[in-house]
Backbone of each chain as ProteinMPNN parsed JSONL, in Angstrom:
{"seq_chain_A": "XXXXXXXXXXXXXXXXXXXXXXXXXXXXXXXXXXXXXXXXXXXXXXXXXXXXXXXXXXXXXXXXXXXXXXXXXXXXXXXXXXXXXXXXXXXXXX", "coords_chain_A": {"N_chain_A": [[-11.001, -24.79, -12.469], [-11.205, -21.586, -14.588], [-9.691, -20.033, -14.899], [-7.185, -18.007, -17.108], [-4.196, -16.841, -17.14], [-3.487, -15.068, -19.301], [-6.015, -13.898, -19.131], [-7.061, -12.675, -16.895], [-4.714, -10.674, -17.139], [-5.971, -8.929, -18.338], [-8.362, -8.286, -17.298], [-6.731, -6.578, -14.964], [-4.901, -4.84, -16.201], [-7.284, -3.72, -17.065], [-8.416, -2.338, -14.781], [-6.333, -1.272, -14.099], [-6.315, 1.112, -15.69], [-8.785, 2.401, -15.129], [-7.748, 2.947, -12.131], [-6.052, 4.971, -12.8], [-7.249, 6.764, -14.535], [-8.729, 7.782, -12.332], [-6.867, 8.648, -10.41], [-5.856, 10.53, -11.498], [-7.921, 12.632, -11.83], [-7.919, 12.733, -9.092], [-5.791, 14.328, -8.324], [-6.32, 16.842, -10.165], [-8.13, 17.621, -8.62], [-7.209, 18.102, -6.007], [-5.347, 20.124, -7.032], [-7.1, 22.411, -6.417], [-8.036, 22.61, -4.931], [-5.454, 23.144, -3.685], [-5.285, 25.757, -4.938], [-7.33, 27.242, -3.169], [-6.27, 26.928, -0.802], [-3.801, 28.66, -0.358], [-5.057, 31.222, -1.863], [-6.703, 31.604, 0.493], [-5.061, 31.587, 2.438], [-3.858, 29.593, 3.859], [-2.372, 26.661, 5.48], [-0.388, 23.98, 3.451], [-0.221, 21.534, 4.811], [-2.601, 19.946, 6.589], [-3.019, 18.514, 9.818], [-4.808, 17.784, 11.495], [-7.301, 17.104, 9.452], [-5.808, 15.067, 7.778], [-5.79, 12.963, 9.673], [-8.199, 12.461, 10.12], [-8.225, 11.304, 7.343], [-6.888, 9.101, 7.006], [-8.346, 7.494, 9.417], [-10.389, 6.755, 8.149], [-9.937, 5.567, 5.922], [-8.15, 3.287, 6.966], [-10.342, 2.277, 8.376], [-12.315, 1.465, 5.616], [-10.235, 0.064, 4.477], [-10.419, -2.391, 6.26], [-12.772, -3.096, 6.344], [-13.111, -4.162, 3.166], [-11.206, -6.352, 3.325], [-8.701, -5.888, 2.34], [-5.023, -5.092, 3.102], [-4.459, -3.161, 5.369], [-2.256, -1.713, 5.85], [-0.979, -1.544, 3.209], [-2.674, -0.079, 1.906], [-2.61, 2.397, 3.59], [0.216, 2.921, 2.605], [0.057, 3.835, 0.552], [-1.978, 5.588, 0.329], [-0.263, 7.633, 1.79], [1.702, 8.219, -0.234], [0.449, 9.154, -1.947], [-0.59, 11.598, -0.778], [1.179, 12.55, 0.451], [3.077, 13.719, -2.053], [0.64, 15.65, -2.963], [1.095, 17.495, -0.482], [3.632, 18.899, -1.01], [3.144, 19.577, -3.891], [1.399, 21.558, -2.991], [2.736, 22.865, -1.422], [4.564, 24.355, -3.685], [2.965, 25.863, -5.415], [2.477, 27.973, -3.367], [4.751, 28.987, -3.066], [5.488, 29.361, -5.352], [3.039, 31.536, -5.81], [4.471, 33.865, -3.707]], "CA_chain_A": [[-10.911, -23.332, -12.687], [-11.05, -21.623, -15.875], [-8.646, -19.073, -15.101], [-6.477, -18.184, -17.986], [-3.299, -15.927, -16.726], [-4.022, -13.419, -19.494], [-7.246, -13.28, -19.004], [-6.945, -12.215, -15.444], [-4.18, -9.679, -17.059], [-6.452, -7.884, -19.111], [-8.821, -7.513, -15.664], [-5.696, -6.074, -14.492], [-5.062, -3.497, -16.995], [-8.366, -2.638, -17.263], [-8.741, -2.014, -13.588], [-5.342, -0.167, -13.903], [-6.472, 2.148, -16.109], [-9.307, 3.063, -14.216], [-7.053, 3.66, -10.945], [-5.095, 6.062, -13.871], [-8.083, 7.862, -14.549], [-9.219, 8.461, -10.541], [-5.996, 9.588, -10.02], [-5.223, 11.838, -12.751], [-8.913, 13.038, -11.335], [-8.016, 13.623, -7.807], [-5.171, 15.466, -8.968], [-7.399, 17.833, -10.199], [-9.571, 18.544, -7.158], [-6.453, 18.389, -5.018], [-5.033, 21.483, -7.324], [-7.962, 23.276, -6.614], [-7.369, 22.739, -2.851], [-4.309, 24.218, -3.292], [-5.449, 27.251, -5.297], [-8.075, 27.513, -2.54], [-5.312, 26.834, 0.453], [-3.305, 29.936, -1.429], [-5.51, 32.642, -1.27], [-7.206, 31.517, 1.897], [-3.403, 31.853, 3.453], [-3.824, 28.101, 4.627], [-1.239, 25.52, 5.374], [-0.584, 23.059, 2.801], [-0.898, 20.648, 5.488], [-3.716, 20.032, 7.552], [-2.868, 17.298, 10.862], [-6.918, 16.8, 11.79], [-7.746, 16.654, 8.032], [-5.28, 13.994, 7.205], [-6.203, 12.268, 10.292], [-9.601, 11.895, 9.368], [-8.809, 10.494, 5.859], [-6.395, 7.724, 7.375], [-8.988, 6.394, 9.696], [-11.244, 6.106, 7.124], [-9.334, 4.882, 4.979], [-7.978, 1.991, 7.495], [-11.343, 1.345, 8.409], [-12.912, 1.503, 4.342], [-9.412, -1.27, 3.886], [-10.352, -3.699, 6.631], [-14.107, -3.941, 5.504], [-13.212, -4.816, 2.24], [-9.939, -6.904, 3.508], [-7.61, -4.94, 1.764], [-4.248, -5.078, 4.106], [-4.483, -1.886, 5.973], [-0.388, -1.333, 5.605], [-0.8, -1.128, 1.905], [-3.539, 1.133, 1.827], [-1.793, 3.477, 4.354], [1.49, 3.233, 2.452], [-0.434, 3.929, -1.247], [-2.49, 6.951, 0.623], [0.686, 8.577, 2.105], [2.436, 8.383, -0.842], [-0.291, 10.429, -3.041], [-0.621, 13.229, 0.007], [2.886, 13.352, 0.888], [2.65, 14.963, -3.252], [-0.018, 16.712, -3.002], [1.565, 18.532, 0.172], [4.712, 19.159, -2.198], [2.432, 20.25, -5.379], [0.528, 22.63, -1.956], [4.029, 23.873, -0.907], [4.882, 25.076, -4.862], [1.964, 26.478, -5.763], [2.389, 28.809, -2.498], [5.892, 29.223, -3.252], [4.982, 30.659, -6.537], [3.344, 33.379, -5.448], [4.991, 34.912, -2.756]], "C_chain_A": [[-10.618, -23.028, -14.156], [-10.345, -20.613, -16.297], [-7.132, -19.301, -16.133], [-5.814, -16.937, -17.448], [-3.598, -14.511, -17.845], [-4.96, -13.307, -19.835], [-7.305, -12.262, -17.6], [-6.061, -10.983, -15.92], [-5.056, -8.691, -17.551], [-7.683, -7.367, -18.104], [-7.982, -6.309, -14.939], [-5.728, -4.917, -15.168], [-6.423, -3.035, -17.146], [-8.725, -2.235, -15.925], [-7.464, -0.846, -13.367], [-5.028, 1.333, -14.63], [-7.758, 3.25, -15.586], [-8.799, 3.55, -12.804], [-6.343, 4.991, -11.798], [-6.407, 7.304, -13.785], [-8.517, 8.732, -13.03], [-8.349, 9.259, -10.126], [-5.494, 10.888, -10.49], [-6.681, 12.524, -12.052], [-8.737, 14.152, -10.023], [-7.0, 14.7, -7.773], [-5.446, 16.973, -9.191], [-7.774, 18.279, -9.678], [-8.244, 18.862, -6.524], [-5.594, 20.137, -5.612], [-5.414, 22.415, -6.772], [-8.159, 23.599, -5.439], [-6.489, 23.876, -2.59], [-4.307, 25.358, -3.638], [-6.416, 27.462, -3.981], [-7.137, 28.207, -1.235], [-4.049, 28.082, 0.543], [-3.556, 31.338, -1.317], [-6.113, 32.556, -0.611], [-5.73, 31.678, 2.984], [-3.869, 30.61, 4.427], [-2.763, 27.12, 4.877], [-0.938, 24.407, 4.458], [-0.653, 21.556, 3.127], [-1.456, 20.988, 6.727], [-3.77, 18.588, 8.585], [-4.321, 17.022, 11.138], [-7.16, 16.341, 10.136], [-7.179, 14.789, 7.548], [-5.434, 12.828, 8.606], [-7.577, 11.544, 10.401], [-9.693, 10.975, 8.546], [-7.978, 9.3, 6.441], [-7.387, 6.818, 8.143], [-9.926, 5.833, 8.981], [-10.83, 5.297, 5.861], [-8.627, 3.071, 5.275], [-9.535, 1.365, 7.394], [-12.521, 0.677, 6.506], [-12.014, -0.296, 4.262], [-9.897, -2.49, 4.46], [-11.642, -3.626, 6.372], [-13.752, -4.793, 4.045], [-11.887, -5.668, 2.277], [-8.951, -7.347, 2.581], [-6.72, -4.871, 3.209], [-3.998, -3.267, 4.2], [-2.925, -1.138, 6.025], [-0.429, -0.914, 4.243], [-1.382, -0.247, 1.357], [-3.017, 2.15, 2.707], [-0.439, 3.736, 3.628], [1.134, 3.963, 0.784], [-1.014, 5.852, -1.04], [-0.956, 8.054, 0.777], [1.195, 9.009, 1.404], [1.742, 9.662, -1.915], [-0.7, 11.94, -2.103], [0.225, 14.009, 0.493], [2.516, 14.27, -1.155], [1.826, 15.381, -3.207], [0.388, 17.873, -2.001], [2.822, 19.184, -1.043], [3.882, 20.193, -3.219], [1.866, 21.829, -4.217], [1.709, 23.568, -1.873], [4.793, 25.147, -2.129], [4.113, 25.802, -5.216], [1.918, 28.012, -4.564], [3.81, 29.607, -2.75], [5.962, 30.371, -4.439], [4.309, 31.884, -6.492], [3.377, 34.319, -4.744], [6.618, 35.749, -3.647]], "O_chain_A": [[-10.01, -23.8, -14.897], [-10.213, -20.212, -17.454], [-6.307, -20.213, -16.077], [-6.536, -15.963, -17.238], [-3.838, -13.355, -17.496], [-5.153, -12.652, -20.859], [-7.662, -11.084, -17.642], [-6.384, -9.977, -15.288], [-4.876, -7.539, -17.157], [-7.974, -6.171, -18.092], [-8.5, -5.305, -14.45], [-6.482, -4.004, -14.832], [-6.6, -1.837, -17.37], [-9.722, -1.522, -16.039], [-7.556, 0.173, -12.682], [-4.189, 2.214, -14.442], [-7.737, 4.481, -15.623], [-9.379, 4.511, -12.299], [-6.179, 6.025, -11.15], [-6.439, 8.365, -13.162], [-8.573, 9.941, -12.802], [-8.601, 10.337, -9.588], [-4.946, 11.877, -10.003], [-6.157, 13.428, -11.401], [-9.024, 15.33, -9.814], [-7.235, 15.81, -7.294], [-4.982, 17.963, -8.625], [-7.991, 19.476, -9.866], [-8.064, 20.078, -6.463], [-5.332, 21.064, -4.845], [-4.655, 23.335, -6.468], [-8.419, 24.71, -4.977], [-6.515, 24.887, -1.889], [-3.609, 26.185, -3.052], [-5.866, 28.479, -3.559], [-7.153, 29.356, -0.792], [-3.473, 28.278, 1.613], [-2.857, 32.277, -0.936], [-6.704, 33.635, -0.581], [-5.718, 31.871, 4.2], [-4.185, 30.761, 5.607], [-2.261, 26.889, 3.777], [-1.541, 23.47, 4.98], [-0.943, 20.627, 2.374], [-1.141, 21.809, 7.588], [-4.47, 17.643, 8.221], [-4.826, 15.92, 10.922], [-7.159, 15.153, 9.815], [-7.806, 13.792, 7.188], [-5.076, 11.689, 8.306], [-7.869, 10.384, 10.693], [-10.533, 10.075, 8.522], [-8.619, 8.261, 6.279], [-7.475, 5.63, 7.832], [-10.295, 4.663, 9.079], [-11.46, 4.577, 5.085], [-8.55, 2.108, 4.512], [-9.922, 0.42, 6.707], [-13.233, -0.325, 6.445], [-12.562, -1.387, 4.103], [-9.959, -3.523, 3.794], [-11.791, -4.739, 5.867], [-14.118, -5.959, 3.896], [-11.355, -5.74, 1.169], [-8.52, -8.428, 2.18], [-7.294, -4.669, 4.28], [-3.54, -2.458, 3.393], [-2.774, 0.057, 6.276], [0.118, 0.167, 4.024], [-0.902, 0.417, 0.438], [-3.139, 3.178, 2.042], [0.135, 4.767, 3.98], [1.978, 4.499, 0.065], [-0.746, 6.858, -1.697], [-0.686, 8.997, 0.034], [1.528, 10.173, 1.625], [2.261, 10.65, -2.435], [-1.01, 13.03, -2.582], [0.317, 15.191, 0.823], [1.792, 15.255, -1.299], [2.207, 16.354, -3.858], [0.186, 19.039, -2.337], [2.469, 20.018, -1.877], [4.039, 21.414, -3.243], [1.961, 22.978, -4.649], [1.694, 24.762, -2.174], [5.306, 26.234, -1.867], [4.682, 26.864, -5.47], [1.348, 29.031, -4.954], [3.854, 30.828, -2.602], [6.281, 31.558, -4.496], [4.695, 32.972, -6.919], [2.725, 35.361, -4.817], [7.241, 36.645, -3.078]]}, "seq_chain_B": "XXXXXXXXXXXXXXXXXXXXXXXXXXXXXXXXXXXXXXXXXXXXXXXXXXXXXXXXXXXXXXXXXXXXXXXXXXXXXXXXXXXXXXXXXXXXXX", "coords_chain_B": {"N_chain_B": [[-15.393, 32.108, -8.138], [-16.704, 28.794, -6.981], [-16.363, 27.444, -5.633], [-15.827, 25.459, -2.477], [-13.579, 24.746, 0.317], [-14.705, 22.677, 1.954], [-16.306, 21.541, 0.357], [-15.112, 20.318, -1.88], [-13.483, 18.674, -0.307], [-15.508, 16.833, -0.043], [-15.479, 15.596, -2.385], [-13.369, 14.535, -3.098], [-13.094, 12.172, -0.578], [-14.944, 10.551, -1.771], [-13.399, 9.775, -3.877], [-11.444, 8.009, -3.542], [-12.68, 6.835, -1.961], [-13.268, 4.984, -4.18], [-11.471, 4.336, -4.877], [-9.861, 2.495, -3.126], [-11.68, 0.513, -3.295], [-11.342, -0.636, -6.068], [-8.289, -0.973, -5.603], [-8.933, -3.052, -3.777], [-9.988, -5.315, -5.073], [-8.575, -5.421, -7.427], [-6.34, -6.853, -5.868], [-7.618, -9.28, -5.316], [-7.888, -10.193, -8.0], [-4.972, -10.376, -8.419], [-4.184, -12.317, -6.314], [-5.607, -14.647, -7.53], [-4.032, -14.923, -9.365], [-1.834, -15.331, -8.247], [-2.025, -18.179, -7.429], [-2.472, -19.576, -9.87], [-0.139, -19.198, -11.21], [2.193, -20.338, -8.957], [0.427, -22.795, -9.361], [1.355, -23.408, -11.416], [3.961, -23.762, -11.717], [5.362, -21.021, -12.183], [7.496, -18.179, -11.951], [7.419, -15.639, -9.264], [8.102, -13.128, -10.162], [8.2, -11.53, -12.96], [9.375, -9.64, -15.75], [9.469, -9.095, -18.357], [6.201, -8.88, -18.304], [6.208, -6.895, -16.2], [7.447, -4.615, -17.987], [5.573, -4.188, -20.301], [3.484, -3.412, -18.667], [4.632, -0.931, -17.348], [5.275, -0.003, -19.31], [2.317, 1.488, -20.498], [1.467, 2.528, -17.901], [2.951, 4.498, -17.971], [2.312, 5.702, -20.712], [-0.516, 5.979, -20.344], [-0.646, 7.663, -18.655], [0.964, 9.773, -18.95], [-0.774, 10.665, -21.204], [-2.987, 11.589, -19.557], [-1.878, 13.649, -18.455], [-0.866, 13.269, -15.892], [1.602, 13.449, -13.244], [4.132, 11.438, -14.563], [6.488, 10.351, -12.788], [4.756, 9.913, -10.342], [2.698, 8.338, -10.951], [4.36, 6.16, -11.907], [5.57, 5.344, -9.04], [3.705, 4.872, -7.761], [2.53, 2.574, -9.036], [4.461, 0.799, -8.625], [5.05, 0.529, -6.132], [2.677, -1.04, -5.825], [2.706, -3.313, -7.236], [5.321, -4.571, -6.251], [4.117, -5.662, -3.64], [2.363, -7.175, -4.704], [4.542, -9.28, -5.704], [5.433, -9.61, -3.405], [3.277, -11.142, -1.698], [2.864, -13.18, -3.586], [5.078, -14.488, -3.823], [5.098, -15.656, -1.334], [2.404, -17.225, -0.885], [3.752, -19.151, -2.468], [5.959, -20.098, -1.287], [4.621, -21.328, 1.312], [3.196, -23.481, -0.19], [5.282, -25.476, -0.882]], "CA_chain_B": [[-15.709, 30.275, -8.039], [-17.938, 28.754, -5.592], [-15.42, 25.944, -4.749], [-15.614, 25.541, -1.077], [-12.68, 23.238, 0.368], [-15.405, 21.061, 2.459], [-17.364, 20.327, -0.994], [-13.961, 19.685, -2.688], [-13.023, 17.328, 0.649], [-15.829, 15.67, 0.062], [-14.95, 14.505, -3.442], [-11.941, 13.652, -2.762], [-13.277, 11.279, 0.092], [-15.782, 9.517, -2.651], [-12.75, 9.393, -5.171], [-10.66, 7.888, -2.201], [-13.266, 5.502, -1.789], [-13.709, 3.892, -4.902], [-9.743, 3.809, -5.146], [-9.859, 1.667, -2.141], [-12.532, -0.557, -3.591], [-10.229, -1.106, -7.521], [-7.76, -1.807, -5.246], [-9.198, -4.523, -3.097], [-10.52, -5.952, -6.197], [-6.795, -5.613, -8.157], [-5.954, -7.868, -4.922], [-8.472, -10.4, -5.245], [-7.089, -10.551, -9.035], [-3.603, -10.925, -8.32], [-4.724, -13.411, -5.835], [-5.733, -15.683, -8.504], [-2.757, -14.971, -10.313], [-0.727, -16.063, -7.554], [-2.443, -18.78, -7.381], [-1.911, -20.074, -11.125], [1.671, -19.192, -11.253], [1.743, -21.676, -8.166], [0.068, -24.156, -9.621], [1.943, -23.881, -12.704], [5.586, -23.625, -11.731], [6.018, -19.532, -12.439], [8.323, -17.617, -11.117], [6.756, -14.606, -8.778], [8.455, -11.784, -11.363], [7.903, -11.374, -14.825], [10.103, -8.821, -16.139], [8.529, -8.691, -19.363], [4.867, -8.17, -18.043], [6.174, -5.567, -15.764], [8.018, -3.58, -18.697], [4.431, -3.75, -20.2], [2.547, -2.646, -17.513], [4.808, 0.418, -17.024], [5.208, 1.375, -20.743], [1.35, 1.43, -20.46], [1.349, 3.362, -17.373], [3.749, 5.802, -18.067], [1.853, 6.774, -21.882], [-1.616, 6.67, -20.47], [-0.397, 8.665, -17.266], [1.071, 11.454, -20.062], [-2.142, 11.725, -22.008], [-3.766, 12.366, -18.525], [-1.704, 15.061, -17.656], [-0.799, 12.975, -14.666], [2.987, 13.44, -13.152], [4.975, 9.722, -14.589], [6.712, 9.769, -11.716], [3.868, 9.958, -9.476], [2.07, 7.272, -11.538], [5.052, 4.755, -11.668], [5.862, 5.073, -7.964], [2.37, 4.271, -6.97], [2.37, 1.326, -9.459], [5.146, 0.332, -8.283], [4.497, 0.079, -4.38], [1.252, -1.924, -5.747], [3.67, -4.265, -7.888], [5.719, -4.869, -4.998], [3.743, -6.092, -3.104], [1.941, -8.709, -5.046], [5.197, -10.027, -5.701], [5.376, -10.398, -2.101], [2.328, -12.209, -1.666], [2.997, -14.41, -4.837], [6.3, -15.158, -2.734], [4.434, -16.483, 0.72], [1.934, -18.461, -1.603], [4.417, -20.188, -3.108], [6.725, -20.407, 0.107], [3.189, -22.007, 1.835], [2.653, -24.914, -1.05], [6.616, -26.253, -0.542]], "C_chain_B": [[-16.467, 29.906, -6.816], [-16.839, 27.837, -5.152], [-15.385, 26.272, -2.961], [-14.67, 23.972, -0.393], [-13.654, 22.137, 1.0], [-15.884, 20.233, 1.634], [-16.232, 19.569, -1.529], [-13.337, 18.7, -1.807], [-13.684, 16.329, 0.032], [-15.934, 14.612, -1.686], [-14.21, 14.019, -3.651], [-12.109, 12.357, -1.828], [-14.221, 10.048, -0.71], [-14.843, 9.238, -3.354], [-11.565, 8.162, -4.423], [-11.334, 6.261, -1.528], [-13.535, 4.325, -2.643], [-11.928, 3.667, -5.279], [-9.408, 2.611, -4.615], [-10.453, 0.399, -2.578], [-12.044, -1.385, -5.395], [-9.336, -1.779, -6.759], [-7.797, -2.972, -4.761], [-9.286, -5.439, -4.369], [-9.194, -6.428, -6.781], [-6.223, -7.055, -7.309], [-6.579, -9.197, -5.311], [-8.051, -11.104, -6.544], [-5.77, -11.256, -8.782], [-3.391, -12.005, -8.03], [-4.539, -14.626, -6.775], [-4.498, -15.657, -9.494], [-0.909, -15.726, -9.703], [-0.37, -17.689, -7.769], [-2.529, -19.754, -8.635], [-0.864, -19.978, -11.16], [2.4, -20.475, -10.263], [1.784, -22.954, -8.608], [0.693, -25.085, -11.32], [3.364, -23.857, -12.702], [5.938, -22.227, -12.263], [6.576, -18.746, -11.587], [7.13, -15.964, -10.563], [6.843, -13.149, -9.543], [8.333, -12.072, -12.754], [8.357, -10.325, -15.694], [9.915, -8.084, -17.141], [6.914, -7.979, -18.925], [5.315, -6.997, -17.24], [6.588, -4.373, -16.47], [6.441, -3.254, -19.492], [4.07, -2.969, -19.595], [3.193, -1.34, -17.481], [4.948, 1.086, -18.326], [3.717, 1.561, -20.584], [1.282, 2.347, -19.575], [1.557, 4.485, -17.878], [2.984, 6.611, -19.499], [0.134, 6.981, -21.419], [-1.399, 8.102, -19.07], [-0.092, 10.088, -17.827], [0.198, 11.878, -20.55], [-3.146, 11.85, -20.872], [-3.39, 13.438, -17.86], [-1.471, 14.78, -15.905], [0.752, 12.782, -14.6], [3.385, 11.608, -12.978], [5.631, 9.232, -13.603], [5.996, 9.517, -10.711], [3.167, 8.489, -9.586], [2.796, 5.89, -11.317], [5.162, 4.399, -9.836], [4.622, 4.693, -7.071], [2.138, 2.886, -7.702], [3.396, -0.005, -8.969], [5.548, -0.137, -7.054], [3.596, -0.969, -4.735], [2.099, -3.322, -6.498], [4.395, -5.481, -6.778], [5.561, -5.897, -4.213], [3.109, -7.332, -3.644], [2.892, -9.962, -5.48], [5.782, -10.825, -4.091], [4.716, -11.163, -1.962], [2.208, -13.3, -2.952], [4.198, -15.561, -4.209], [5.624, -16.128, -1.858], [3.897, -17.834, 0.276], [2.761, -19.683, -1.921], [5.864, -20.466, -1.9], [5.707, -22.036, 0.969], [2.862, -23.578, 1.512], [4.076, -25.722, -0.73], [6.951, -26.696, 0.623]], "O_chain_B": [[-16.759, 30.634, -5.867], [-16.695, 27.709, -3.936], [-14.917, 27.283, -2.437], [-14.901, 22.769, -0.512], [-13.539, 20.944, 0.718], [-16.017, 19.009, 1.675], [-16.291, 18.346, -1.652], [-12.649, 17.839, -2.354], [-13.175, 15.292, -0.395], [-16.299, 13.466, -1.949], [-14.159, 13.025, -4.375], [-11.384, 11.409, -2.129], [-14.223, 8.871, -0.351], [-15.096, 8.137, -3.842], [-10.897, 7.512, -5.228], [-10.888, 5.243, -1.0], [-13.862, 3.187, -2.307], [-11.461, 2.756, -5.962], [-8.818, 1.736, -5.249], [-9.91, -0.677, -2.33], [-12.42, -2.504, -5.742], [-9.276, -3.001, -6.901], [-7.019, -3.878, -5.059], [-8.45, -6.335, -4.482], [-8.77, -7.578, -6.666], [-5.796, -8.064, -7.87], [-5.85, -10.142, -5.612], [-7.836, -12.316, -6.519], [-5.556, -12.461, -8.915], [-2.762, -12.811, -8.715], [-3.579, -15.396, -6.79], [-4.248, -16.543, -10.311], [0.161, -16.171, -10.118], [0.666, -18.29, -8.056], [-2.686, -20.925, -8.287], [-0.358, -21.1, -11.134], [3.038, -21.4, -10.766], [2.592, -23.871, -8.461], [0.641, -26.161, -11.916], [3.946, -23.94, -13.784], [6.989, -22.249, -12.903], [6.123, -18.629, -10.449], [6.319, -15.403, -11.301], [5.973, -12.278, -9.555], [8.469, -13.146, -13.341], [7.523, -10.078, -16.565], [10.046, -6.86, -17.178], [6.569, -6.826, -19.184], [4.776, -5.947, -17.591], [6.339, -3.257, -16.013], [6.033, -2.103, -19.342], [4.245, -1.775, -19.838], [2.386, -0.416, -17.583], [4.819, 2.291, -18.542], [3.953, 2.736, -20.303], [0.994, 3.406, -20.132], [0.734, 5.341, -18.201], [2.978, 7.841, -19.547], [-0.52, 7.889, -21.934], [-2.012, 9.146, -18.844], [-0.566, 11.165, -17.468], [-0.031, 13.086, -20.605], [-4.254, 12.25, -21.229], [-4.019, 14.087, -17.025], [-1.713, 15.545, -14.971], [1.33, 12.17, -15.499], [3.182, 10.816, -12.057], [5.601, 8.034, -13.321], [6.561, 8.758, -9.923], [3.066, 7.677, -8.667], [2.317, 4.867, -10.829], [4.849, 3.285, -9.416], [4.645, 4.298, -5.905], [1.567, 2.02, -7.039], [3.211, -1.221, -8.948], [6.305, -1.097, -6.912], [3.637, -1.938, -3.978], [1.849, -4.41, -5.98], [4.151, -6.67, -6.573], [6.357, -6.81, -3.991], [3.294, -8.423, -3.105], [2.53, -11.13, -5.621], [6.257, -11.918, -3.783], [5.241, -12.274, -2.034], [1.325, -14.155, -3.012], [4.241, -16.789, -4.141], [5.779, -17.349, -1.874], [4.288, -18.965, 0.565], [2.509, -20.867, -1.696], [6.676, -21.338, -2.208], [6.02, -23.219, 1.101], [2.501, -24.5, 2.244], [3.846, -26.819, -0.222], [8.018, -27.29, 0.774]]}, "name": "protein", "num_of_chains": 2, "seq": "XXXXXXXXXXXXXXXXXXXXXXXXXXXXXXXXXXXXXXXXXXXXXXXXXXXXXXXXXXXXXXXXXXXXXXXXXXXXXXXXXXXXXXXXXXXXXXXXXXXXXXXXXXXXXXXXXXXXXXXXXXXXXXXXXXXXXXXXXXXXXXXXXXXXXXXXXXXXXXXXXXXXXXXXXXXXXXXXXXXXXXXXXXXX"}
């Protein structure tokens, strides 16, 4: 093998700056949710919606066998904030 | 604005998908990183590379306008964990 440890890091960081960018991305759209979710007088959470994106999201992990725990615990963590960022944004202007 | 939340779902479900697919990949990295550390007598933490990695996060996460805490606590679940699985590996070979 011709694996050199920081070679493999600089894979790393460069793969971790593209997860940076996607996220700082979805960010974005998810705002735009919430301005939507706002003056549509919507809930800032949605139980079918987010049920949707988990099974797809299990099933997306075990095709590419990605452990389906870590991908469920990575998702929750970025929609649990976006409900939060949903709940302020509503908060603001009532 | 034309934004309609189904169009804006469904970019979120493509952005969602290639997150899924960095990550697997990140895995498959680490993997091999386990896997040298292993074979070279390294300890599963690195204290230094992780102060890296998060000064890195944390300044490209600011010039994206992406919340630092949001950023670290998702790097930091993903961290985590490969120190787990660097653990098992090297549990496995002894």
């Amino acid at each position: 093998m011709n694996d050199d440890l920081n070679d493999l890091r600089r894979s790393l960081d460069n793969i971790d700056n593209a997860l940076l960018y996607l996220i700082a991305e979805r960010f974005r759209l998810t705002h735009r949710v919430g301005i939507y979710k706002r003056d549509n007088k919507l809930s800032p959470v949605d139980p079918q919606r987010e049920a949707q994106q988990f099974k797809r999201i299990q099933a997306t992990a075990s095709r590419l066998g990605l452990d389906e725990t870590v991908a469920h615990n990575l998702f929750r963590g970025l929609i649990d904030e976006v409900v939060e960022q949903h709940k302020k944004l509503q908060a603001k202007d009532s």
